[in-house]
C-alpha positions in Angstrom: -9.7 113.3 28.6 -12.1 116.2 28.3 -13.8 118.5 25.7 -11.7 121.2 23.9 -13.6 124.3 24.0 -12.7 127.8 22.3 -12.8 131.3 23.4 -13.8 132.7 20.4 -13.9 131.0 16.9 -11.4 133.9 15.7 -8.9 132.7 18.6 -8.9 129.5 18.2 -6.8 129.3 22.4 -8.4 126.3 24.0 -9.8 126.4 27.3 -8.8 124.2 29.8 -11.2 121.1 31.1 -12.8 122.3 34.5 -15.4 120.6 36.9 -19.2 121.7 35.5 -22.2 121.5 38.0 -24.8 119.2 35.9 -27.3 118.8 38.0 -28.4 118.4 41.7 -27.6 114.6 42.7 -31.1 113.7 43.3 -32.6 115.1 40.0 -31.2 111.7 38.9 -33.2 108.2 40.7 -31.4 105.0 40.7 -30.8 103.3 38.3 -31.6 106.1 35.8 -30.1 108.7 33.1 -30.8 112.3 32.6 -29.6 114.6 30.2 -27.2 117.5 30.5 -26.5 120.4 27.9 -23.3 122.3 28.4 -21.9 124.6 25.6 -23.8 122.9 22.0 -23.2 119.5 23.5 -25.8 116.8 24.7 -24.2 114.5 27.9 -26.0 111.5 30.2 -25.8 111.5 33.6 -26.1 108.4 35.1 -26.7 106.7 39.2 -26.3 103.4 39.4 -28.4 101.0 41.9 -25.0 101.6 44.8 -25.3 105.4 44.2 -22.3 106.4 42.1 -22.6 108.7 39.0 -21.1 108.2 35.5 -21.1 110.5 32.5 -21.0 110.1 28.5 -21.4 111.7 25.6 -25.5 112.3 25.0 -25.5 110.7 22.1 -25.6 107.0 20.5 -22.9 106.6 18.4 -25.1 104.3 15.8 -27.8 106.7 14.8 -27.2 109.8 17.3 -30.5 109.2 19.1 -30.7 110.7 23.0 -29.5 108.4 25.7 -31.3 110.0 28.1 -34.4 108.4 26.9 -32.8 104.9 27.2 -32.9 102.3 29.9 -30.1 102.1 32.3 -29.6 98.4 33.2 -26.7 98.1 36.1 -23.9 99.5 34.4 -25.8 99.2 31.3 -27.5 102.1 29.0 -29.4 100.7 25.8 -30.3 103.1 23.3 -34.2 103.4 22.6 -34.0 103.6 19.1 -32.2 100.1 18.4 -31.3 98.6 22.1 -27.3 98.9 21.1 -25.8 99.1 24.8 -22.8 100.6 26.5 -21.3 100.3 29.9 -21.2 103.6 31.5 -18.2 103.1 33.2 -16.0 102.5 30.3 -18.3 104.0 27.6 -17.8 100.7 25.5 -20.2 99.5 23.1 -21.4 96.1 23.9 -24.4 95.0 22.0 -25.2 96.2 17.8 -26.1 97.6 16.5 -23.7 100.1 18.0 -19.9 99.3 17.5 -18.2 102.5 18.1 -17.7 103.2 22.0 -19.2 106.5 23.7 -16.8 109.0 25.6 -16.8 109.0 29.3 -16.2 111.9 31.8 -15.7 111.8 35.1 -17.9 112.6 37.7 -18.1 113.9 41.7 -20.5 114.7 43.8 -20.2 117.7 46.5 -22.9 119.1 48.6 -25.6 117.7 46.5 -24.5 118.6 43.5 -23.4 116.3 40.4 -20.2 117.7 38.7 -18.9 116.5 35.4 -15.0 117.4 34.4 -15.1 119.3 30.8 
Protein backbone atom coordinates (compact mmCIF):
# COMPACT_ATOMS: atom_id res chain seq x y z
CA UNK A 1 0.00 0.00 0.00
CA UNK A 2 1.39 3.49 -0.60
CA UNK A 3 1.22 6.38 -3.14
CA UNK A 4 3.04 6.00 -6.56
CA UNK A 5 4.94 8.97 -7.18
CA UNK A 6 6.98 10.01 -10.40
CA UNK A 7 10.33 11.49 -10.98
CA UNK A 8 9.47 13.43 -13.68
CA UNK A 9 6.22 13.33 -15.85
CA UNK A 10 8.52 12.56 -19.00
CA UNK A 11 9.94 9.37 -17.01
CA UNK A 12 7.27 7.97 -15.91
CA UNK A 13 9.97 5.45 -13.09
CA UNK A 14 8.06 5.21 -9.89
CA UNK A 15 9.53 6.09 -6.69
CA UNK A 16 9.41 3.77 -4.08
CA UNK A 17 7.03 4.35 -0.80
CA UNK A 18 9.37 5.83 2.14
CA UNK A 19 8.56 7.01 5.71
CA UNK A 20 7.49 11.01 5.45
CA UNK A 21 7.88 13.20 8.75
CA UNK A 22 4.22 14.83 8.93
CA UNK A 23 4.22 16.58 11.76
CA UNK A 24 5.66 16.83 15.34
CA UNK A 25 3.41 14.28 17.53
CA UNK A 26 2.07 16.90 19.74
CA UNK A 27 0.95 19.30 16.93
CA UNK A 28 -1.91 16.73 17.02
CA UNK A 29 -4.33 16.75 20.70
CA UNK A 30 -6.29 13.69 21.44
CA UNK A 31 -8.76 12.81 20.09
CA UNK A 32 -8.19 15.15 17.08
CA UNK A 33 -7.14 15.37 13.10
CA UNK A 34 -4.83 17.62 11.47
CA UNK A 35 -3.99 17.93 8.00
CA UNK A 36 -0.87 17.07 6.09
CA UNK A 37 0.27 18.05 2.44
CA UNK A 38 2.94 16.08 0.82
CA UNK A 39 3.66 16.25 -2.95
CA UNK A 40 -0.27 17.69 -4.55
CA UNK A 41 -1.92 15.48 -1.97
CA UNK A 42 -4.12 16.41 1.12
CA UNK A 43 -3.69 13.49 4.23
CA UNK A 44 -5.33 13.38 8.01
CA UNK A 45 -3.38 12.71 10.75
CA UNK A 46 -5.09 11.38 13.47
CA UNK A 47 -4.35 10.56 17.86
CA UNK A 48 -6.71 8.67 19.25
CA UNK A 49 -7.86 9.16 23.17
CA UNK A 50 -4.82 5.91 24.02
CA UNK A 51 -2.27 7.99 21.97
CA UNK A 52 -1.71 6.06 18.73
CA UNK A 53 -1.72 7.81 15.26
CA UNK A 54 -3.63 6.76 12.08
CA UNK A 55 -3.42 8.26 8.66
CA UNK A 56 -5.92 8.64 5.50
CA UNK A 57 -6.35 10.06 2.56
CA UNK A 58 -7.38 14.08 3.27
CA UNK A 59 -10.24 13.82 1.55
CA UNK A 60 -14.08 12.57 1.93
CA UNK A 61 -14.72 10.32 -0.57
CA UNK A 62 -18.57 11.62 -0.97
CA UNK A 63 -18.05 15.23 -1.85
CA UNK A 64 -14.06 15.70 -1.38
CA UNK A 65 -14.54 18.02 1.59
CA UNK A 66 -11.29 18.30 4.12
CA UNK A 67 -11.28 15.80 7.02
CA UNK A 68 -9.25 17.74 8.86
CA UNK A 69 -12.06 19.96 9.69
CA UNK A 70 -14.18 16.99 10.95
CA UNK A 71 -14.80 15.53 14.32
CA UNK A 72 -12.80 12.55 15.42
CA UNK A 73 -15.06 10.33 17.54
CA UNK A 74 -12.82 7.23 19.07
CA UNK A 75 -11.80 5.60 16.00
CA UNK A 76 -14.31 7.64 14.25
CA UNK A 77 -13.81 10.76 11.79
CA UNK A 78 -17.26 12.35 10.38
CA UNK A 79 -16.98 14.53 7.56
CA UNK A 80 -18.27 18.27 8.33
CA UNK A 81 -19.97 18.64 5.28
CA UNK A 82 -22.58 15.68 5.54
CA UNK A 83 -21.48 13.62 8.94
CA UNK A 84 -20.60 10.42 6.61
CA UNK A 85 -18.00 8.63 8.97
CA UNK A 86 -14.92 6.32 8.61
CA UNK A 87 -12.93 4.36 11.05
CA UNK A 88 -9.40 5.45 10.86
CA UNK A 89 -7.97 2.29 11.42
CA UNK A 90 -9.39 0.52 8.51
CA UNK A 91 -10.37 3.62 6.46
CA UNK A 92 -13.98 2.05 6.00
CA UNK A 93 -16.95 4.06 5.37
CA UNK A 94 -19.48 3.52 7.99
CA UNK A 95 -22.33 5.98 7.97
CA UNK A 96 -23.88 7.82 4.32
CA UNK A 97 -23.73 9.46 2.87
CA UNK A 98 -20.24 8.27 2.21
CA UNK A 99 -20.04 4.57 0.75
CA UNK A 100 -16.74 4.37 -0.81
CA UNK A 101 -13.86 3.64 1.97
CA UNK A 102 -10.80 6.19 2.40
CA UNK A 103 -7.15 4.85 2.03
CA UNK A 104 -5.11 4.29 5.10
CA UNK A 105 -1.31 4.64 5.69
CA UNK A 106 0.63 3.66 8.22
CA UNK A 107 1.96 5.53 10.80
CA UNK A 108 5.15 5.73 13.63
CA UNK A 109 6.25 7.88 15.88
CA UNK A 110 10.14 8.53 16.61
CA UNK A 111 11.61 11.22 18.70
CA UNK A 112 8.53 13.21 18.57
CA UNK A 113 7.95 13.17 15.38
CA UNK A 114 4.83 11.61 13.40
CA UNK A 115 5.83 9.67 10.24
CA UNK A 116 3.55 8.47 7.55
CA UNK A 117 4.84 5.60 4.93
CA UNK A 118 4.30 7.04 1.17
Amino acid sequence: MGVRCWKAAEDRVPCMPTWVAACAAEDVDIEDVIGFHHEDRDYAIYRTADGEFFATDGHCTHERTLLCDGLVMGHVIECPKHNGRFDIRTGKAIRAPVLKDIQTFPTKVEDGTVFVFL
